[in-house]
N, C-alpha and C positions, 0 to 999 in steps of 0.2 A: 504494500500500500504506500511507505514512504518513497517509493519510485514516481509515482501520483501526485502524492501533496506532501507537503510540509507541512504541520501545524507550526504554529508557535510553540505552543505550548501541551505536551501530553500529559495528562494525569491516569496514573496508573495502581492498580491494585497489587502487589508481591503475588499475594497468592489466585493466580491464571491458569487454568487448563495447559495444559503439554508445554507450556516453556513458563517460569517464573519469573516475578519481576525484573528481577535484580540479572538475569538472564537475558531478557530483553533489551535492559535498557544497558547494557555491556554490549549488544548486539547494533546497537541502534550507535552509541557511543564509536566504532569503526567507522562508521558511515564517514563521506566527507561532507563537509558543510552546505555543499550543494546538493546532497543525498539527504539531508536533513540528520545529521549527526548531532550537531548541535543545540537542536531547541530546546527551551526550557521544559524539568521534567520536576514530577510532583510523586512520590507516592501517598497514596491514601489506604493505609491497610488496620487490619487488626491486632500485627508483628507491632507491637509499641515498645518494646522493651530496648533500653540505650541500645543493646548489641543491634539490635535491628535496625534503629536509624544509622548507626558506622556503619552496618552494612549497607543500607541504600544511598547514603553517601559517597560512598566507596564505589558503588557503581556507577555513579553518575549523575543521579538523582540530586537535586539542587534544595528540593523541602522533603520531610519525611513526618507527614499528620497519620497520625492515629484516629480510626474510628470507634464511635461515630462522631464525627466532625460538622460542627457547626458552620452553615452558609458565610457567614460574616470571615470567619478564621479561613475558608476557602478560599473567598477572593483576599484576602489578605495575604494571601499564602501566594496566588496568581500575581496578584501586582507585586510582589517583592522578584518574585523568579522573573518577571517580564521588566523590571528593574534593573536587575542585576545582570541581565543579558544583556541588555543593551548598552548599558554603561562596561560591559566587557568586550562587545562589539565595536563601541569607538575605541578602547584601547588595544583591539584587534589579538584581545586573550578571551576567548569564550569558555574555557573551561579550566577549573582549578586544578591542581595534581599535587 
């Protein structure tokens, strides 16, 4: 599908049918920026425990909310990753390491 479109922004669950979050978004992470490698990414799961946001940050993941997650804390959660991209897009560093 990212051969199609680019979102901005994908928010994603860890736990997914046949390939897992954290999996994907490692998978998505290869891509090149024109492949949509780059876009800001959110997990939204029920893995809340600290090991679990080091690990969706470690994979790429830019916010790691625990459900269930209030609307307000979502888009808050959206506008800082659509933030933080952009302000690493003019400095032409999109992802941290």
């Amino acid at each position: 599908m990212l051969d199609r479109l680019q979102p901005d922004i994908l928010i994603s669950d860890i736990g997914i049918p046949d390939i897992d979050g954290y999996m994907l978004m490692q998978e998505i992470r290869k891509r090149s920026p024109k492949q949509g490698g780059l876009m800001g990414a959110i997990a939204l799961t029920a893995y809340a425990a600290e090991y679990d946001q080091k690990q969706a940050l470690q994979a790429g993941f830019q916010q790691h909310l625990a459900k269930p997650v209030e609307p307000e804390e979502l888009a808050q959660a959206i506008v800082a990753v659509m933030e933080s991209i952009g302000g690493q897009k003019e400095r032409g560093n999109y992802l941290k390491k």
